[in-house]
C-alpha positions in Angstrom: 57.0 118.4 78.6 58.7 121.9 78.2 61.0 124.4 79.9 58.8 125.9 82.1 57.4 124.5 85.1 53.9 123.7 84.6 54.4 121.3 81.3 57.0 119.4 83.2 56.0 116.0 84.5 55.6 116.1 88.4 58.2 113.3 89.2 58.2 112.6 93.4 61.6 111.0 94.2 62.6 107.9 95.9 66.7 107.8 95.8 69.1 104.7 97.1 71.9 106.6 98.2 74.9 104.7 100.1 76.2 105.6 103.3 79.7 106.8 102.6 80.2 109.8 100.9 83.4 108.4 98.5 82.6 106.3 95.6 84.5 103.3 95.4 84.6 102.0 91.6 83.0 98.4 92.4 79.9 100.4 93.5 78.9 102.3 90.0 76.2 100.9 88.6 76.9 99.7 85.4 73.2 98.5 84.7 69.9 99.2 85.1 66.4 96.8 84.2 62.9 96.6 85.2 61.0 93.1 84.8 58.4 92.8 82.7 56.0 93.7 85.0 57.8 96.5 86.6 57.5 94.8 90.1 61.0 94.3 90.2 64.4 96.5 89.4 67.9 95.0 89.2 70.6 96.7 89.3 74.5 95.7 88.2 77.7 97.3 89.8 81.3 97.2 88.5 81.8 95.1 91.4 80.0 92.3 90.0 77.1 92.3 92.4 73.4 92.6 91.4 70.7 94.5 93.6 67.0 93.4 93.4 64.9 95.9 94.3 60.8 95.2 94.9 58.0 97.5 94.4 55.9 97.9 98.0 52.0 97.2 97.5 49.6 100.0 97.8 48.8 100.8 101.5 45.4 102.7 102.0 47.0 104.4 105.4 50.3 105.3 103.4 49.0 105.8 100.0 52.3 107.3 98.7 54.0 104.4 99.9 52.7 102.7 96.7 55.8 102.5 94.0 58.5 102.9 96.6 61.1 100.1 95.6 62.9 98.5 98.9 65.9 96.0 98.5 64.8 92.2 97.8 67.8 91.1 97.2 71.7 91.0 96.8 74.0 88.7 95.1 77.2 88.1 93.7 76.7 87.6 90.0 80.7 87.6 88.7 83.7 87.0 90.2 87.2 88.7 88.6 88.7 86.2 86.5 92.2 85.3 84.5 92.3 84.0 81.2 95.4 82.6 81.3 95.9 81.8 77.2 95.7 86.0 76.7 97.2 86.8 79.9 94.2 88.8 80.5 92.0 90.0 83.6 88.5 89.6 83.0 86.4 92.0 84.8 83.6 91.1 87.0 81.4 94.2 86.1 78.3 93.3 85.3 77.5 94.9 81.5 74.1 93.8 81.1 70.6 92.0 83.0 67.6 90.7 80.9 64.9 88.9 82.7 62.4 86.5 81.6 59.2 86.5 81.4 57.5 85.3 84.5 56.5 82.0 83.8 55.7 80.5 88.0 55.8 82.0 90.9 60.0 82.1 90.7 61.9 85.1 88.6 64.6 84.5 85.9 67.0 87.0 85.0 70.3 86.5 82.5 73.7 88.5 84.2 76.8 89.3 81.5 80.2 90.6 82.5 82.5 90.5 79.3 82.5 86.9 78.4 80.3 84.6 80.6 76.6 85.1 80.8 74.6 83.5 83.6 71.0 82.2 84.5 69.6 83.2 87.9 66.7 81.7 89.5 65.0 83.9 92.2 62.5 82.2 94.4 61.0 83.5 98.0 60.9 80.5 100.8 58.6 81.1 103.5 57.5 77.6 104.6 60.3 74.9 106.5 59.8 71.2 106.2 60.1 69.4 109.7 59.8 66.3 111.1 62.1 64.1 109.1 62.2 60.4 110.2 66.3 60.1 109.5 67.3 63.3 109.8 67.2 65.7 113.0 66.2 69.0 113.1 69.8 70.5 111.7 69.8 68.2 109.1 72.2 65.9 110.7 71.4 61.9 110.2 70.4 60.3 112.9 71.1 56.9 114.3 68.9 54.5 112.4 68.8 52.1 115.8 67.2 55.0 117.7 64.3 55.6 115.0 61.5 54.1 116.7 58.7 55.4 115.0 57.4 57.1 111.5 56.4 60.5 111.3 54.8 62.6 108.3 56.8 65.5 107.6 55.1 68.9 107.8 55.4 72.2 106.1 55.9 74.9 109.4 56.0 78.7 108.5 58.9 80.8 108.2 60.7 84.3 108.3 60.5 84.8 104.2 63.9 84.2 103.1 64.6 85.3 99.1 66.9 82.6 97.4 69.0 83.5 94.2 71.0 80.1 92.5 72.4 79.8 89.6 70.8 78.0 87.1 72.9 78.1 83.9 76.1 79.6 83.0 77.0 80.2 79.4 80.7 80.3 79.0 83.3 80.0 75.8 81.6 81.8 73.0 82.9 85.0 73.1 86.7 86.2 71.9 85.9 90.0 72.3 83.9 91.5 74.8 80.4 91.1 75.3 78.2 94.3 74.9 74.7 93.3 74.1 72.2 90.4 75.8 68.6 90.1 74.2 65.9 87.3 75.1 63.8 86.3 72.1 59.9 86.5 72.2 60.1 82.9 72.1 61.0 83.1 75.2 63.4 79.5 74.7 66.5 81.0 72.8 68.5 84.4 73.4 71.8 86.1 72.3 74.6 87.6 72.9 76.3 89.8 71.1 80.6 91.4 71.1 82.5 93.7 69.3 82.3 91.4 66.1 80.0 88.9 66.7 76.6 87.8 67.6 75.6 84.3 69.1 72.3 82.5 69.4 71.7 80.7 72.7 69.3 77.8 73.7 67.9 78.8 77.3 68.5 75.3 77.9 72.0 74.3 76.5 75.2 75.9 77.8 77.6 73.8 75.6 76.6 75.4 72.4 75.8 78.2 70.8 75.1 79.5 67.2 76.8 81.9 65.7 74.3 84.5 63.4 76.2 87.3 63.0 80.1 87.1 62.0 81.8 90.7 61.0 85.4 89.8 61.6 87.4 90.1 58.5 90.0 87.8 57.6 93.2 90.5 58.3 92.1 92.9 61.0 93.9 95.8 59.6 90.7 95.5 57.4 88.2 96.2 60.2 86.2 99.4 59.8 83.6 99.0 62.4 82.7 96.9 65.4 78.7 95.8 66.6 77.7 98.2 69.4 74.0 96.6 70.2 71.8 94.5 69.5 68.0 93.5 70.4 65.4 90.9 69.0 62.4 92.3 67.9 59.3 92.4 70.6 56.9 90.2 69.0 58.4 88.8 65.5 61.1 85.9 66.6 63.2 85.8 64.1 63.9 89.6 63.4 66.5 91.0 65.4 69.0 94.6 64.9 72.3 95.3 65.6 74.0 99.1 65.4 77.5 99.4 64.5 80.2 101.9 65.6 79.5 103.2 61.7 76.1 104.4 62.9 74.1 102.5 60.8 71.7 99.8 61.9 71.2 96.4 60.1 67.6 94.1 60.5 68.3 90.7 60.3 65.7 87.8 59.1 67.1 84.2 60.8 64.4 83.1 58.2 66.6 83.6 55.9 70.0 82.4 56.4 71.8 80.3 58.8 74.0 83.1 59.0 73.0 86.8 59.3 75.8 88.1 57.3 73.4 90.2 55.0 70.7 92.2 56.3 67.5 92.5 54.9 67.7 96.1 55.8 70.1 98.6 56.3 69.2 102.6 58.3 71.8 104.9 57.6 71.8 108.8 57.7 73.5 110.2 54.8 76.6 112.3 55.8 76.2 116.4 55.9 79.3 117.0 54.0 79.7 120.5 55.0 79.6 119.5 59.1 82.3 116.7 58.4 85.0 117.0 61.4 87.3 115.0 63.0 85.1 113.8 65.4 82.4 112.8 63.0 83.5 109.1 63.1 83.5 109.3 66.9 80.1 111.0 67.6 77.7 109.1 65.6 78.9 105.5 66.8 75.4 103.9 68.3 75.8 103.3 71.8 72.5 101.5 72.1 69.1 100.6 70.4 65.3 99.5 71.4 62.8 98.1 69.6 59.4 100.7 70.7 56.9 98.4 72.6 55.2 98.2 69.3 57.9 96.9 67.2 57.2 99.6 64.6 60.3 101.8 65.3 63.8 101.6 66.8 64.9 104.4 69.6 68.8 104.8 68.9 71.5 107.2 70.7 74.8 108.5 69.5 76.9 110.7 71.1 75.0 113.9 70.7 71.6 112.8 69.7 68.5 110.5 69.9 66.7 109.5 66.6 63.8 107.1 65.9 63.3 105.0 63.0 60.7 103.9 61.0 60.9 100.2 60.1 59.7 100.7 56.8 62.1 103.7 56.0 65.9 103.2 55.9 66.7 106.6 54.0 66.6 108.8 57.4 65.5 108.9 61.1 61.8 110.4 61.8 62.7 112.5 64.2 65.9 113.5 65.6 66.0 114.9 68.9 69.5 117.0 70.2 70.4 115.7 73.6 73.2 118.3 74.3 73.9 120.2 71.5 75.6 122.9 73.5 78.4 120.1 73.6 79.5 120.9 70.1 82.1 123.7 70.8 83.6 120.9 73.4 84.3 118.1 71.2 88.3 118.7 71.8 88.2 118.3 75.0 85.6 116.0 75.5 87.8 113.5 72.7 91.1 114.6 75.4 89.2 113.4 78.6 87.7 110.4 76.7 84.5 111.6 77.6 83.3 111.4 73.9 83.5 107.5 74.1 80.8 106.9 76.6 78.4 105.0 75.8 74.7 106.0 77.0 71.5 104.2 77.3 67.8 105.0 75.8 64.7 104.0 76.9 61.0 104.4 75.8 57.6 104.6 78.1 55.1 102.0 77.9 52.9 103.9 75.3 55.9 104.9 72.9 55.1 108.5 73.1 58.1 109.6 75.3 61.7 108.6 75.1 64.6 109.2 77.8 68.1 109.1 78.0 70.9 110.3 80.1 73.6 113.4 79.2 76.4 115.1 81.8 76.1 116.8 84.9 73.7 114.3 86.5 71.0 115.7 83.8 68.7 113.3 81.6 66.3 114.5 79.1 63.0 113.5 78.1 61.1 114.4 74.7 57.5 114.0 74.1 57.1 112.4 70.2 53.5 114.0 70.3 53.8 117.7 71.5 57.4 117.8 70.3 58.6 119.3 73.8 61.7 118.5 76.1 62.8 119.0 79.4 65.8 118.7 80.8 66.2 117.0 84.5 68.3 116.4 87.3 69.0 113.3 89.4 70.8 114.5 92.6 71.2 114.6 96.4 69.2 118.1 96.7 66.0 116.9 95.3 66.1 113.2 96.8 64.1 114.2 99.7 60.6 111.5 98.9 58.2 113.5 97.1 60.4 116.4 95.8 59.1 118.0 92.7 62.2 118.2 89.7 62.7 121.4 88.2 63.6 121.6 85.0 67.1 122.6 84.2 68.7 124.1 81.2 72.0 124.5 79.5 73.4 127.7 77.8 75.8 127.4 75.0 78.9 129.3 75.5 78.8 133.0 74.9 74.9 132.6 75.4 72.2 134.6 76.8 72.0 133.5 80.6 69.2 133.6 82.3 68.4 132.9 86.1 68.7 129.3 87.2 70.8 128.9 84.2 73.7 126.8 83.9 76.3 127.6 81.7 78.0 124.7 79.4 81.7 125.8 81.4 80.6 124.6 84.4 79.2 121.3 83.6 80.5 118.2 85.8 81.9 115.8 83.1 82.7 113.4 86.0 78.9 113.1 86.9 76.6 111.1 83.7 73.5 109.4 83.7 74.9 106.4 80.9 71.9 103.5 82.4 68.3 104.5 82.6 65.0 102.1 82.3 61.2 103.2 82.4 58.7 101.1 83.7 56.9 98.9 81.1 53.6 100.7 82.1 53.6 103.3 84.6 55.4 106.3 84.7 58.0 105.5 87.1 61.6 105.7 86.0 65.6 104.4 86.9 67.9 106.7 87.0 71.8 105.2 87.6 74.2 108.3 88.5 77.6 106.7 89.6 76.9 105.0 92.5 73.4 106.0 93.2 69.9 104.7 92.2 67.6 107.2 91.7 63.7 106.3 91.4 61.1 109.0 89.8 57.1 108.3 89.7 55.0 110.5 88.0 51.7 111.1 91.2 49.8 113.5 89.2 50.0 113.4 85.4 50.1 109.4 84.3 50.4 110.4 80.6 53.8 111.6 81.2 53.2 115.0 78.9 
């Protein structure tokens, strides 16, 4: 991938655009995740509903039709709440979806808003039981005295109807607001993680949960940072990481301790004295981290940059990749706006070769760990006609050399971010969140996304 035209990716479009033209803030998506598959895509809103969206099979008369993703189904997940003890609203935003491994022909997937995470079952109906000997047709019992006969019940066909329940709702564990859901490759346990603590959950058991992780001193005036992430390891169960608001990043071994208070390993850049600023705190706060499909590295994002990580080196990333550099000289008023506090999302491909994440102005970048090349992209209304081709955008510093098509760093839309993006586990079809839209982008020519 590159800044000219021909190494770019040729990404046809699929967009989910509401009707109105005003954004209301329930509908921002605050969440974005494909199954394991990549059959599915659910989506969270700040208004507490979930969106499942279904990938079309191929058609041989239509063949673009193939990787088009139609609504499945919508839900309620979270309803506002009050915690009465703090005197505090609880919002019904959902922060985070994880599913589970399919396991029958019926979907799992775990919804978090700040403090209660819940277990959905989603299961397709297409068949009707009738001919019940005590029950009529609506369900209603009948008189026993004018039951005259036995009948066998039969299975009739249906109109498919898509049914969403809960199954589980995990509630009381968390003081502080919860940032981070992670289902363990053991596919029985999970956890959850806030702003100072992480908890282990039993898929099973809603009562209780264990707490691994603990950071909260004993006087807050003493806190220095707060857990920003966290995610179990792909394949190794008892390995999971967290990233702190420090910008380091701490493996954990359950193996050995109850309680994950010490790491077994600790990544942390060593500070550039001579670039120290105000804002250096701010900036390299982790707003999120994967483990790589392989479970050798860990994708991380900070304000201004992506880096990779080696497992088996702590000293420094492998490769650190600007995201927007040209934001530098903006810091001030990005810190005024509060802009410099969002928090946005990573994502690898399904080879680990190319990683993704979001920036301003509707833009999201994606940089190729082979050839070392980047492009810069944009999600939005002009080029979400099916089949458009992106061009590839680019950013001039301030003061810079402009050149035509050019956009220059002044004019950016701070308003308009791409924070939530997920690739598909093996295709090259990506999730784009921008506000209130979903935007999806599939790759019909190359499908080594270079």
């Amino acid at each position: 991938m590159g800044e000219d035209t021909d190494a770019t990716p040729t990404l046809n479009h699929r967009g989910f655009l509401p009707d109105h033209n005003y954004v209301t803030e329930a509908d921002i998506i605050s969440t974005v995740e494909f199954n394991h598959t990549g059959e599915l895509l659910a989506t969270g809103d700040k208004g507490g509903r979930v969106v499942i969206f279904q990938r079309e099979p191929e058609s041989k008369t239509e063949p673009f039709s193939q990787g088009e993703y139609n609504v499945y189904s919508t839900f309620q997940s979270h309803e506002p709440e009050f915690d009465y003890l703090k005197s505090l609203e609880i919002e019904e935003k959902i922060n985070k979806i994880r599913w589970l491994p399919q396991q029958n022909a019926a979907h799992f997937l775990l919804s978090t808003n700040d403090k209660t995470i819940k277990l959905w079952k989603v299961s397709e109906r297409d068949k009707r039981p009738e001919g019940y000997n005590l029950k009529d047709e609506e369900g209603r019992i009948k008189d026993i005295s004018t039951v005259t006969s036995l009948q066998v019940p039969v299975l009739k066909p249906m109109d498919l109807m898509v049914e969403v329940s809960p199954r589980r709702v995990f509630a009381n564990a968390h003081t502080y607001h919860v940032n981070s859901i992670s289902v363990n490759s053991d596919y029985e346990t999970y956890m959850s993680a806030d702003d100072l603590r992480i908890n282990l959950w039993h898929l099973d058991i809603t009562d209780r949960s264990f707490n691994i992780v603990d950071i909260k001193p004993a006087n807050m005036e003493d806190l220095t940072e707060v857990i920003t992430a966290a995610e179990f390891h792909p394949h190794h169960c008892n390995l999971f990481v967290y990233s702190s608001s420090k910008g380091t990043l701490r493996l954990c071994d359950m193996r050995e301790a109850a309680l994950c208070d010490k790491h077994s390993k600790l990544f942390e850049e060593p500070e550039d004295p001579s670039a120290r600023s105000f804002f250096s705190e701010i900036i390299s706060s982790v707003s999120d981290v994967k483990f790589s499909h392989s479970g050798r590295y860990l994708l991380t994002r900070d304000y201004l940059t992506a880096k990779v990580w080696d497992l088996n080196m702590e000293s420094k990333p492998l490769e650190t990749y600007q995201v927007h550099d040209y934001l530098r000289s903006k810091l001030c008023s990005l810190y005024e706006n509060d802009c410099i506090f969002d928090k946005f999302e990573c994502a690898w491909n399904g080879s680990d070769s190319v990683i993704m994440t979001g920036a301003y102005n509707n833009f999201f970048r994606m940089f190729d760990r082979n050839t070392k090349r980047d492009v810069t992209l944009e999600a939005s209304r002009e080029s979400s006609k099916p089949r458009a081709v992106l061009k590839p955008r680019r950013v001039c510093a301030a003061g810079g050399k402009r050149r035509k098509d050019d956009i220059s760093v002044d004019s950016l839309d701070f308003t308009k971010k791409i924070l939530h993006t997920a690739w598909h586990p093996t295709e090259n079809i990506i999730a784009i969140a921008a506000t209130n839209n979903l935007y999806i982008f599939q790759d019909k020519l190359n499908s080594e996304m270079h």
